[in-house]
C-alpha positions as CSV (number, residue, x, y, z in Angstrom):
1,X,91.0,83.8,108.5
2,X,93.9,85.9,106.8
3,X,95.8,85.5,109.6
4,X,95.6,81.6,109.7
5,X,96.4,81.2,106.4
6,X,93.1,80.7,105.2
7,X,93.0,83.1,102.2
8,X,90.2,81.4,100.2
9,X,87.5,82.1,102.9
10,X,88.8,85.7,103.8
11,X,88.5,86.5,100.3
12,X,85.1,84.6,100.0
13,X,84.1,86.4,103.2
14,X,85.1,90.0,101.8
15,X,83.5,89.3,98.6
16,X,80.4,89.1,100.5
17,X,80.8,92.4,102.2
18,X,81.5,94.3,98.6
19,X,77.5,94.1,97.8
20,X,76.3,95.0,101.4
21,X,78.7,97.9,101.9
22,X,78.2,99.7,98.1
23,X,73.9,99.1,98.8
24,X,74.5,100.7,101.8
25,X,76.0,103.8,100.2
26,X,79.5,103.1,101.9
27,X,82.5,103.3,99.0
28,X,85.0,103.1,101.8
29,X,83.7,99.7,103.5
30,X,83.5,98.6,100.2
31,X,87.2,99.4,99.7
32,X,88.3,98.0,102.9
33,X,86.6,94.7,101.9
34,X,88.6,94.9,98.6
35,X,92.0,95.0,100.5
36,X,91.2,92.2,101.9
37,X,90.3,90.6,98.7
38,X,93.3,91.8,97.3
39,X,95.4,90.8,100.2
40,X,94.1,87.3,99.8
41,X,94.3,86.8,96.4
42,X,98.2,88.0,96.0
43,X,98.7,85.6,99.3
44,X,96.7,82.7,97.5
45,X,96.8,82.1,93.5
46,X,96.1,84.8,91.6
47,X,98.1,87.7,92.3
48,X,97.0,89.5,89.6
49,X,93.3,89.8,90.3
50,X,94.9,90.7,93.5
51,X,97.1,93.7,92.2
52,X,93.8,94.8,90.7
53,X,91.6,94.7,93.7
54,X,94.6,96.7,95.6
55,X,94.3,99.5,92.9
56,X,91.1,99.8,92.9
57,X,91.0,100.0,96.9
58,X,93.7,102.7,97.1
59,X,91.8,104.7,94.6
60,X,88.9,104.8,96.4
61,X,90.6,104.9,99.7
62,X,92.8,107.8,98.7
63,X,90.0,109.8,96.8
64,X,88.0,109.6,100.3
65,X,90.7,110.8,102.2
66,X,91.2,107.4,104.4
67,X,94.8,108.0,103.4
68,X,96.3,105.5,106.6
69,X,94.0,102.8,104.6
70,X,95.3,103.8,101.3
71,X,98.7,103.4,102.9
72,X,98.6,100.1,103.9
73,X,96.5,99.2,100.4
74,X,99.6,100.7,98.6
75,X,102.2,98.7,100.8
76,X,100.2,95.3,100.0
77,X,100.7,96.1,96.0
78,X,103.9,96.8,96.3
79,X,104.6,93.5,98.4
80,X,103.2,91.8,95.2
81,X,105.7,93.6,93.2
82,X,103.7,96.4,92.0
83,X,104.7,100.1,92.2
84,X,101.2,102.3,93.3
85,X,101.3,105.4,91.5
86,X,103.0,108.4,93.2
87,X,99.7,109.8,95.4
88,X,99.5,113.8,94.7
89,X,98.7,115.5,98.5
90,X,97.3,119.2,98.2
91,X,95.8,120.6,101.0
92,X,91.7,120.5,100.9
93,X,89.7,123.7,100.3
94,X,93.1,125.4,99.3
95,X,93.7,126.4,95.7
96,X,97.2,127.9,94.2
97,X,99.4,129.4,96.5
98,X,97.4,129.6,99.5
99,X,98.0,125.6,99.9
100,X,101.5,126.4,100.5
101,X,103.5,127.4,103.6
102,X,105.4,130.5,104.3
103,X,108.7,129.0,103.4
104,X,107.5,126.6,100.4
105,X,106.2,130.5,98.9
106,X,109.3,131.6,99.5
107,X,111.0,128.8,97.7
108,X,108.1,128.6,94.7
109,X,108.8,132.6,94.3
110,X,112.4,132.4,94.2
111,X,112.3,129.4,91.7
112,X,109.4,131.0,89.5
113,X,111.8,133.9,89.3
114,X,114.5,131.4,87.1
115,X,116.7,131.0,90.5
116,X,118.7,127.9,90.4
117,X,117.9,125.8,93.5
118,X,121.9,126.5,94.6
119,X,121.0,129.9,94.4
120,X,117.3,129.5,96.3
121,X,119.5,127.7,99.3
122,X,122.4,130.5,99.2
123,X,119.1,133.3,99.8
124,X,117.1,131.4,102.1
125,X,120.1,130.2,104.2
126,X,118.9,126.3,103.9
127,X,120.6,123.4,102.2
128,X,120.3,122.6,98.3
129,X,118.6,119.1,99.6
130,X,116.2,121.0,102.1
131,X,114.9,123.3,98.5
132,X,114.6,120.3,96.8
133,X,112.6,118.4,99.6
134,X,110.4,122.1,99.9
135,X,109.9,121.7,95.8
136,X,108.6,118.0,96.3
137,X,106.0,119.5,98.4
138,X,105.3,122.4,96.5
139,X,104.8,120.0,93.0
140,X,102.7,118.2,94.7
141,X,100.2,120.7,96.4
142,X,99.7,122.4,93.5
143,X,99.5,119.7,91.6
144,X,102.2,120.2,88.9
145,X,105.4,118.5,87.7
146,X,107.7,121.2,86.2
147,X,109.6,124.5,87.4
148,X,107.8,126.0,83.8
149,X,104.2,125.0,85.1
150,X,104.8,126.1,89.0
151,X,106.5,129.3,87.2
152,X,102.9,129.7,85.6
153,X,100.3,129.6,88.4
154,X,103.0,132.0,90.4
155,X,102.2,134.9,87.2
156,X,98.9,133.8,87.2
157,X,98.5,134.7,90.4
158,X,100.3,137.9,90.7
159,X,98.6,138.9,87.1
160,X,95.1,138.6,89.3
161,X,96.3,140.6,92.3
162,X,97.5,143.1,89.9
């Protein structure tokens, strides 16, 4: 129906599905359904109740894992003009520095030690844009947003296996 152009019945149609899928115990066929909605709304009139449906969907989506779905939730929004936020990707059943490669503890080590990231690249033999890209990573498994709080958990962690 979304395909034809027909937005009001594939959003009336997904509406329908919400109820069914979330008395069924199923959060993520109640998510896909909301895409849908979403997708259909910001096609039809309201784009707004559309933007909201979309968040809530890659939420939900995300939080389960079905991050393809989330994806594809998040391209939707920002087709509408809406920016998801920034999804955070840490490795399950990890925690600290075991989430991170070999090379990314090489880089979080060198950069907990107060090493510029010229001065990472110059010791690891990589490029200052390859550091940066392996500090994107790292920030985001361990969920943190500074060099100060990524300098922490690496004491932290050496403090423990003291």
């Amino acid at each position: 129906m979304l395909a034809r152009g027909d937005t009001q019945a594939a959003g009336d149609k997904a509406k329908e599905a919400i109820p069914l899928a979330e008395a069924s115990g199923n959060p993520l066929s109640a998510a896909r359904a909301r895409v849908l909605i979403g997708t259909a709304l910001g096609r039809g009139d309201d784009v707004q109740k559309g933007i909201s449906e979309l968040e809530h969907a890659e939420r939900t989506l995300s939080a389960f894992g079905a991050l393809r779905e989330a994806d594809a939730a998040a391209r939707e929004l920002r087709r509408l003009g809406r920016r998801p936020p920034r999804r955070l990707r840490g490795v399950a059943g990890t925690a600290g520095t075991d989430a991170l490669s070999a090379r990314e503890r090489e880089v979080a080590n060198l950069v907990a030690a107060g090493q510029r990231n010229r001065d990472v690249a110059a010791a690891l033999f990589l490029s200052e844009k390859t550091v940066e890209s392996h500090l994107a990573r790292i920030y985001d498994k361990l969920r943190v947003r500074s060099r100060a709080a990524l300098a922490s958990i690496i004491a932290a962690e050496r403090s423990e296996n003291e």
